[in-house]
Jmol script that loads the backbone (N, CA, C; Angstrom):
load data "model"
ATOM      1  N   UNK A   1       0.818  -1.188   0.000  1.00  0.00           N
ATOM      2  CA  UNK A   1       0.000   0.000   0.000  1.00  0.00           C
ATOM      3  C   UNK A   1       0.866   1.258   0.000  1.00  0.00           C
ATOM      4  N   UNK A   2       1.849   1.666   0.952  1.00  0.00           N
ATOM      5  CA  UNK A   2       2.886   2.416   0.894  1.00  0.00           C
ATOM      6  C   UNK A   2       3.622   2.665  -0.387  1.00  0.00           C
ATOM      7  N   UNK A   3       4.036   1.780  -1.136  1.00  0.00           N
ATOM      8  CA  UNK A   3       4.710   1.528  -2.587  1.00  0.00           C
ATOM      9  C   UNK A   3       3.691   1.625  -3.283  1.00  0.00           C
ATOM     10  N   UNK A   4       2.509   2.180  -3.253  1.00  0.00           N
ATOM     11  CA  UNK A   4       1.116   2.293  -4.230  1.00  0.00           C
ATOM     12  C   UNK A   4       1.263   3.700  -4.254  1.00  0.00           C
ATOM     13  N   UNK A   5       1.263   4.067  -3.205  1.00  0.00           N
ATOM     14  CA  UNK A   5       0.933   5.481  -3.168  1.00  0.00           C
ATOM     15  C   UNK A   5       2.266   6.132  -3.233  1.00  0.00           C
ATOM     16  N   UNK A   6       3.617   5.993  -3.087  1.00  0.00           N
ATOM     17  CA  UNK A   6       4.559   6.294  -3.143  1.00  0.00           C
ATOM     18  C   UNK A   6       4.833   6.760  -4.818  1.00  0.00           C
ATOM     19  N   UNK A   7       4.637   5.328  -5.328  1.00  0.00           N
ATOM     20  CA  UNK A   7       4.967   5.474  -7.040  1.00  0.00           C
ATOM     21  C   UNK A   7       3.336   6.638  -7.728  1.00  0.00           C
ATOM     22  N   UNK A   8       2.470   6.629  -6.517  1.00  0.00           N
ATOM     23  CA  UNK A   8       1.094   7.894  -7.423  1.00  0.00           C
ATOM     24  C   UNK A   8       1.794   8.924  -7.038  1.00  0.00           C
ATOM     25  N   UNK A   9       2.288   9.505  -6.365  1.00  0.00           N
ATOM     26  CA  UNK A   9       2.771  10.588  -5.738  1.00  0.00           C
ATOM     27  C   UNK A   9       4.148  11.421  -6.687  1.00  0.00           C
ATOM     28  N   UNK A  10       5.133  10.228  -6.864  1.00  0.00           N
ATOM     29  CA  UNK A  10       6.245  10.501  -7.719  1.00  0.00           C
ATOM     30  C   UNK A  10       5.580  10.692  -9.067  1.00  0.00           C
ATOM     31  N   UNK A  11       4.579   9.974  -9.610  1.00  0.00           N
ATOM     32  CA  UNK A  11       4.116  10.407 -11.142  1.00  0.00           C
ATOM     33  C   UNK A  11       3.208  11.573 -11.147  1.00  0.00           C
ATOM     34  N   UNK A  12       2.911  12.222  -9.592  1.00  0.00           N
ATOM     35  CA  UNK A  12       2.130  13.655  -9.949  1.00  0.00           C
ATOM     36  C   UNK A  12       3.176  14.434 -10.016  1.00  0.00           C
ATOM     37  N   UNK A  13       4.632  14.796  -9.663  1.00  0.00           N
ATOM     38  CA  UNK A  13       5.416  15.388  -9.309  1.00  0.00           C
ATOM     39  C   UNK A  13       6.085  15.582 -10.355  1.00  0.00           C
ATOM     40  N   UNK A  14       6.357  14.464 -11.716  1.00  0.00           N
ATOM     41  CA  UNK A  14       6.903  15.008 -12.985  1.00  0.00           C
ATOM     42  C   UNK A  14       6.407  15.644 -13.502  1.00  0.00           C
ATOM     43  N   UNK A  15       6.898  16.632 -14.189  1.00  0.00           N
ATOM     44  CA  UNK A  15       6.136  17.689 -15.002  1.00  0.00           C
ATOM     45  C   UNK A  15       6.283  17.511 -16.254  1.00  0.00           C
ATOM     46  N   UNK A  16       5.287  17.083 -17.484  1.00  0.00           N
ATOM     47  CA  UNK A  16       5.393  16.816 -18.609  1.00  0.00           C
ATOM     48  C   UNK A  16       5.875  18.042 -19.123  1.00  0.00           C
ATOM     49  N   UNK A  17       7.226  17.218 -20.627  1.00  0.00           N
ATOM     50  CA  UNK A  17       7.733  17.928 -21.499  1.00  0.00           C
ATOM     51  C   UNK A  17       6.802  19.110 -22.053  1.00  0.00           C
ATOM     52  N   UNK A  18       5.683  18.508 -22.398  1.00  0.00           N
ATOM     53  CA  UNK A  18       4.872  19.245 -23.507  1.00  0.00           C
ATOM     54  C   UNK A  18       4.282  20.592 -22.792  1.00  0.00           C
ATOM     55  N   UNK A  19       4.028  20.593 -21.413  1.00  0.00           N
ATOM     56  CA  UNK A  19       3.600  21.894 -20.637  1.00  0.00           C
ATOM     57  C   UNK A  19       4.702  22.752 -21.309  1.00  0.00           C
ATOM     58  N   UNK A  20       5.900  22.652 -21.441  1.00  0.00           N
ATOM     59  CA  UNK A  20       6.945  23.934 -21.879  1.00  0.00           C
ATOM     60  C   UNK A  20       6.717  24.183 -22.978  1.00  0.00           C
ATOM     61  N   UNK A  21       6.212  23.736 -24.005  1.00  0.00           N
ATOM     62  CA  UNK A  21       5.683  24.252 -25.089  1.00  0.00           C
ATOM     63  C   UNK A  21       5.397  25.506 -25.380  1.00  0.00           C
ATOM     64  N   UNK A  22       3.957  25.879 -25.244  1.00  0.00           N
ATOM     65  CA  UNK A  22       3.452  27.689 -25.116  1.00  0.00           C
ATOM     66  C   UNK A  22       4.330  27.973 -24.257  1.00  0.00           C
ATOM     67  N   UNK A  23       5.381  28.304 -23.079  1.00  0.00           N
ATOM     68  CA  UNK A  23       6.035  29.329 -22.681  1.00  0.00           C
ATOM     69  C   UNK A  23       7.438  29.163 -23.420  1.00  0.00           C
ATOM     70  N   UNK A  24       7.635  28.594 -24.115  1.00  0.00           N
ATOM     71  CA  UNK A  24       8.627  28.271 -25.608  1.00  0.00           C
ATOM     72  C   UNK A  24       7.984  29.415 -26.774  1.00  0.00           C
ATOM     73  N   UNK A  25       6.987  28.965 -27.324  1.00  0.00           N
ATOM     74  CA  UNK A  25       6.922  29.860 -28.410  1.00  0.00           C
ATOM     75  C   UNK A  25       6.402  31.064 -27.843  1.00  0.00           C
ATOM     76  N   UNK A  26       6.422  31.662 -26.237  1.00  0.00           N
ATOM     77  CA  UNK A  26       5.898  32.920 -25.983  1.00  0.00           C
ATOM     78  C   UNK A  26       7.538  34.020 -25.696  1.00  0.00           C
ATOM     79  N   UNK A  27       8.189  33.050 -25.559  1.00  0.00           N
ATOM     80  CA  UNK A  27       9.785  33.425 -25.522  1.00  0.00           C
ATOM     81  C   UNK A  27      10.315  33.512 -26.828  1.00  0.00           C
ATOM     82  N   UNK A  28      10.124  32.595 -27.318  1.00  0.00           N
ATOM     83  CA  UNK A  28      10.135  33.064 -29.197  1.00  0.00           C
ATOM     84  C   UNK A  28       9.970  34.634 -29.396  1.00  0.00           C
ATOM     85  N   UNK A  29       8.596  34.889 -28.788  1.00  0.00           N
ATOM     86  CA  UNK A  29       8.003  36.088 -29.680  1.00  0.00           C
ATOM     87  C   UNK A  29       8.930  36.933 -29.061  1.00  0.00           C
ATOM     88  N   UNK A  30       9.121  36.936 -27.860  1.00  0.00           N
ATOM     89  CA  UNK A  30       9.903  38.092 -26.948  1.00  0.00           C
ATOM     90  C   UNK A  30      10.551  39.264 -27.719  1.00  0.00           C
ATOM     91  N   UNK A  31      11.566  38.626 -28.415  1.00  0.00           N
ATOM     92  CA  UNK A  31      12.426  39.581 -28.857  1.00  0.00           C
ATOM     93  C   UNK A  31      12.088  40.466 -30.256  1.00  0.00           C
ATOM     94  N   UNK A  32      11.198  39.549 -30.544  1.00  0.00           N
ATOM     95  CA  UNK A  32      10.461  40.695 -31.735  1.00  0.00           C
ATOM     96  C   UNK A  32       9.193  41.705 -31.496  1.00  0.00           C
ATOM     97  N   UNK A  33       8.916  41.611 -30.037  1.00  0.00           N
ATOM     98  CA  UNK A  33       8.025  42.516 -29.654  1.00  0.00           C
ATOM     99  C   UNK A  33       9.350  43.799 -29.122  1.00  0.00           C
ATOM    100  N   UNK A  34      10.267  43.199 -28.189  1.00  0.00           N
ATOM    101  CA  UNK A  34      10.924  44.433 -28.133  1.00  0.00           C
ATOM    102  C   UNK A  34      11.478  45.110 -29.258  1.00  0.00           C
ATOM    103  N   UNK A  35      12.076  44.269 -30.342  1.00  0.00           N
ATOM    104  CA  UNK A  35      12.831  44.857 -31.217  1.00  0.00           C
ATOM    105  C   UNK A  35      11.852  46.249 -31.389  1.00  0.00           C
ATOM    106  N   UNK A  36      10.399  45.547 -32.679  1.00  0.00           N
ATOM    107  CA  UNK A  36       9.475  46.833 -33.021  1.00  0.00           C
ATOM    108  C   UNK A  36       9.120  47.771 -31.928  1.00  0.00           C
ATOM    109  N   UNK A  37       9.109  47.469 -30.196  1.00  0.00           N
ATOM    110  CA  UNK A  37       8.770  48.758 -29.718  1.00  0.00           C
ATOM    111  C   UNK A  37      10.096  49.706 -29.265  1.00  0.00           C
ATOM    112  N   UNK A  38      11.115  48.834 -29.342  1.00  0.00           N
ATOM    113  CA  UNK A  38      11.923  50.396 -29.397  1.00  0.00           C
ATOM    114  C   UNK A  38      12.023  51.041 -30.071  1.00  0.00           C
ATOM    115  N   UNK A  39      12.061  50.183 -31.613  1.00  0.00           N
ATOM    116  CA  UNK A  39      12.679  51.029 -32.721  1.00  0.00           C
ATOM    117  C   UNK A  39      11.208  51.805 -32.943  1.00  0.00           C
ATOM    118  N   UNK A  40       9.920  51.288 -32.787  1.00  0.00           N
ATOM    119  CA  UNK A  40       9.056  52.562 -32.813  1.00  0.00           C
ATOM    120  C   UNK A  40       9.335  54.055 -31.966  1.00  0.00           C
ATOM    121  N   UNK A  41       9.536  53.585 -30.783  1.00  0.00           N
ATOM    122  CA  UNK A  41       9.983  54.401 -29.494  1.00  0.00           C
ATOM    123  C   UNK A  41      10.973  55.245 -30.141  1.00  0.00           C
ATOM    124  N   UNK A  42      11.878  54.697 -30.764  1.00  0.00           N
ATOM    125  CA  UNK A  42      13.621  55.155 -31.468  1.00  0.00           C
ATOM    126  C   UNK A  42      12.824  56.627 -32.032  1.00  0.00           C
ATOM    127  N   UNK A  43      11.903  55.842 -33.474  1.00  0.00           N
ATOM    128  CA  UNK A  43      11.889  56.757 -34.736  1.00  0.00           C
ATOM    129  C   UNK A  43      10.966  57.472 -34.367  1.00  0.00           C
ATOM    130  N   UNK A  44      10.563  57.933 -33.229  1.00  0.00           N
ATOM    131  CA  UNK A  44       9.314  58.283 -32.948  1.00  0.00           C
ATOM    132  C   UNK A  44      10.061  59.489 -32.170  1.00  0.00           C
ATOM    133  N   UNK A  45      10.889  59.359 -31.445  1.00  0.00           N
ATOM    134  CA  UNK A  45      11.802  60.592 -30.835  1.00  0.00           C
ATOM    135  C   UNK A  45      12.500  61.412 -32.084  1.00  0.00           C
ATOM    136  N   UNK A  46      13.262  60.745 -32.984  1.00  0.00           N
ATOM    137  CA  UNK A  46      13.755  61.526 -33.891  1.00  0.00           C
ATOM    138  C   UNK A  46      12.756  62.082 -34.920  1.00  0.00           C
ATOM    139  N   UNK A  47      11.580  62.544 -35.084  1.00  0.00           N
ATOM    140  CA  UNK A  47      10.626  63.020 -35.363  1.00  0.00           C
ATOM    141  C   UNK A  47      10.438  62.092 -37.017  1.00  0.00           C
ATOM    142  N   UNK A  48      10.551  61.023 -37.002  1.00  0.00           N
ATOM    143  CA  UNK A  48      10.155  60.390 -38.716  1.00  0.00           C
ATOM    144  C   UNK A  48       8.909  60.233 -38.636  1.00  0.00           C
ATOM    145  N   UNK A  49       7.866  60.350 -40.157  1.00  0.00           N
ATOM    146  CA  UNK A  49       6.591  59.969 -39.476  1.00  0.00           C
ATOM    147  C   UNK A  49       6.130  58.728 -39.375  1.00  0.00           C
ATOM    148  N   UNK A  50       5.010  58.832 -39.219  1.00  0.00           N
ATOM    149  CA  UNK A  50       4.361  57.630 -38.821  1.00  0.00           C
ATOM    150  C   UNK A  50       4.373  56.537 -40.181  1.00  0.00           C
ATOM    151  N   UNK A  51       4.190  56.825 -41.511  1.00  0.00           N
ATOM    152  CA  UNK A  51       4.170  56.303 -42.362  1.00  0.00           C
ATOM    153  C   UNK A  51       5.713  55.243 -42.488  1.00  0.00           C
ATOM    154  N   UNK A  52       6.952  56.002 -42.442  1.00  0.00           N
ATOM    155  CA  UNK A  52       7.911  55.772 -42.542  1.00  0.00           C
ATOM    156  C   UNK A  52       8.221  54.657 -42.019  1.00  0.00           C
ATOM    157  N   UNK A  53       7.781  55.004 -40.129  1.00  0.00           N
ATOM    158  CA  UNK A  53       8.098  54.293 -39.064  1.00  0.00           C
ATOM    159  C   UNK A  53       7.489  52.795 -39.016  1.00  0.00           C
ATOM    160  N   UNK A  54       6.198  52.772 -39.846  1.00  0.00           N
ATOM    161  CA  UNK A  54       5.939  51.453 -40.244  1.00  0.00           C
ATOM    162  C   UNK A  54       6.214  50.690 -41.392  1.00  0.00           C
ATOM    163  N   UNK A  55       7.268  51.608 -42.398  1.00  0.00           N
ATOM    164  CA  UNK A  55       7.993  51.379 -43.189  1.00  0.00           C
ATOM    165  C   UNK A  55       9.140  50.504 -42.693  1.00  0.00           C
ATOM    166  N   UNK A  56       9.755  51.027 -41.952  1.00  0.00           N
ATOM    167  CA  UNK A  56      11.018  50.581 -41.259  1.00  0.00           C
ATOM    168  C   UNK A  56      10.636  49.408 -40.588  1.00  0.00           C
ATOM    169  N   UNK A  57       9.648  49.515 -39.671  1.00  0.00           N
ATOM    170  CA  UNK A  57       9.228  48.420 -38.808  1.00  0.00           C
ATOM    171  C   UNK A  57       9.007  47.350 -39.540  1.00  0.00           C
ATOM    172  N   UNK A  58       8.095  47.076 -40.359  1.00  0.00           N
ATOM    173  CA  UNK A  58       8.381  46.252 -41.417  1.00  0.00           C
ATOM    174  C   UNK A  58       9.293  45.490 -41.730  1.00  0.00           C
ATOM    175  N   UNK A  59      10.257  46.216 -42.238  1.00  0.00           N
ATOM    176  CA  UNK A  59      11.451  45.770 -42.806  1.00  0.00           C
ATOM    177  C   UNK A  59      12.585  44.693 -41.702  1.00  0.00           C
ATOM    178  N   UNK A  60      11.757  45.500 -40.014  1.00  0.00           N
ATOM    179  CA  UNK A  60      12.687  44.506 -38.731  1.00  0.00           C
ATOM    180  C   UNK A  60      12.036  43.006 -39.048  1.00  0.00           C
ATOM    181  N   UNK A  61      10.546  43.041 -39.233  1.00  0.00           N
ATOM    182  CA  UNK A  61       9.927  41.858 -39.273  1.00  0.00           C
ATOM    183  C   UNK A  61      10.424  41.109 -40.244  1.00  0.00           C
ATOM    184  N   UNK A  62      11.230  41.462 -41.460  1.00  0.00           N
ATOM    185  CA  UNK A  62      12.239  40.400 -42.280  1.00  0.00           C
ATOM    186  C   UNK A  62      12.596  39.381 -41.694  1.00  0.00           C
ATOM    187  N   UNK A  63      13.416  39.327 -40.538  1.00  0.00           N
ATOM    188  CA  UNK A  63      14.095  38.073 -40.784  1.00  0.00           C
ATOM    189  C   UNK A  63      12.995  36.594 -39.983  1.00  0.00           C
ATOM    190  N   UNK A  64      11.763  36.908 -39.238  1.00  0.00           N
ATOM    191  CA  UNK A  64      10.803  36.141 -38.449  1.00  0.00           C
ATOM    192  C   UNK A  64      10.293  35.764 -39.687  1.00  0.00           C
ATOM    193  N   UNK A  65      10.087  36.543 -40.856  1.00  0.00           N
ATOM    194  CA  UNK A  65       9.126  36.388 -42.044  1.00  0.00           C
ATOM    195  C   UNK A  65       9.863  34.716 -43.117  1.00  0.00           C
ATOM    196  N   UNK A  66      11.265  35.325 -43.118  1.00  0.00           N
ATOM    197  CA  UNK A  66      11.789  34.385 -44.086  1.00  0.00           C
ATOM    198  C   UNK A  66      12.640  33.427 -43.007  1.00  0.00           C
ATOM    199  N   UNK A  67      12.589  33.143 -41.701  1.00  0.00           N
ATOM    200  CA  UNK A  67      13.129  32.050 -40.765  1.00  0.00           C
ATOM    201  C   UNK A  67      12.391  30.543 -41.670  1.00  0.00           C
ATOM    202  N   UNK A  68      10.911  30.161 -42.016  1.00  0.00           N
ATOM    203  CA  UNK A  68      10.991  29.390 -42.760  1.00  0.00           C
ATOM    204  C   UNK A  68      11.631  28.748 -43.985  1.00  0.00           C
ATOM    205  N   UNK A  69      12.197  29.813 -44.671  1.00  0.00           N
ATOM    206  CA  UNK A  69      12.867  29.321 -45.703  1.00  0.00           C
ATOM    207  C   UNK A  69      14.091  29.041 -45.621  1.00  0.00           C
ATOM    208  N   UNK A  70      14.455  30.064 -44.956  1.00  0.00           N
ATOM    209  CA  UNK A  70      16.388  29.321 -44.251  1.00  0.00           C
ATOM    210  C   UNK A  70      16.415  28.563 -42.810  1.00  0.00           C
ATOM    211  N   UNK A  71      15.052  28.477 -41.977  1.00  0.00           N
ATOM    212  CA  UNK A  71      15.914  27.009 -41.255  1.00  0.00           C
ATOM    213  C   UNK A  71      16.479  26.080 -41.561  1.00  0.00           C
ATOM    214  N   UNK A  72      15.626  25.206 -42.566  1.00  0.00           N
ATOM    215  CA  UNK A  72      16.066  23.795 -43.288  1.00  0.00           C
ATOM    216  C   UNK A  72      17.974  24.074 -43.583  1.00  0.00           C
ATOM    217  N   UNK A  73      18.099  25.338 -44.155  1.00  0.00           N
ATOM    218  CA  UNK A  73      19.591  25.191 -44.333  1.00  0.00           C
ATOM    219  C   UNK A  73      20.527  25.303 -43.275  1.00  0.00           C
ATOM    220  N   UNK A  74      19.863  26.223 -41.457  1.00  0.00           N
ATOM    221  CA  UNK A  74      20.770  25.840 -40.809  1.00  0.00           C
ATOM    222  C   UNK A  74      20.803  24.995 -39.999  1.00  0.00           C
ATOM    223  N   UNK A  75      19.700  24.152 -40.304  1.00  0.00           N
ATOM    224  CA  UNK A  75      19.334  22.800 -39.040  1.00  0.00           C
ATOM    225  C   UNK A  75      20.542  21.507 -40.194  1.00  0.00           C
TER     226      UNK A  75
END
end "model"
wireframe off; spacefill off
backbone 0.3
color backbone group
C-alpha cells in the first residue's frame, strides 16, 4: 500500500515535457516585440513619421518572415 501510493505521488510530481511548449513559443516572440517597440519608441523621438516608421518596422519583421525558408539550411 505504501509503494502504491509512493509510485502515485512521484508520477504527480513530474512535469510533462509538452507543458513547456506555449512558454517556448511565448519566448520566441519576446524579442520581436521588443525589437518593433523600441525602434518605434527610437523613430518616434527623432521626429520620422508615422508612415515611414511602419515602413522601417516592417522591414525589422524580415528576418521572423523568411526564418521558414532558411531554417532547413541551418538545421
Amino acid at each position: 500500500m505504501i509503494v502504491k501510493k509512493s509510485l502515485l505521488e512521484r508520477r504527480e510530481k513530474v512535469v510533462s515535457p509538452w507543458k513547456w511548449i506555449p512558454s517556448l513559443y511565448f519566448a520566441e516572440g519576446l524579442p520581436y516585440v521588443i525589437v518593433i517597440t523600441v525602434s518605434v519608441i527610437m523613430y518616434k523621438r527623432l521626429g520620422i513619421s508615422n508612415a515611414d516608421i511602419a515602413l522601417y518596422t516592417s522591414w525589422l519583421y524580415l528576418p521572423w518572415v523568411i526564418k521558414p525558408l532558411w531554417s532547413p539550411i541551418v538545421d
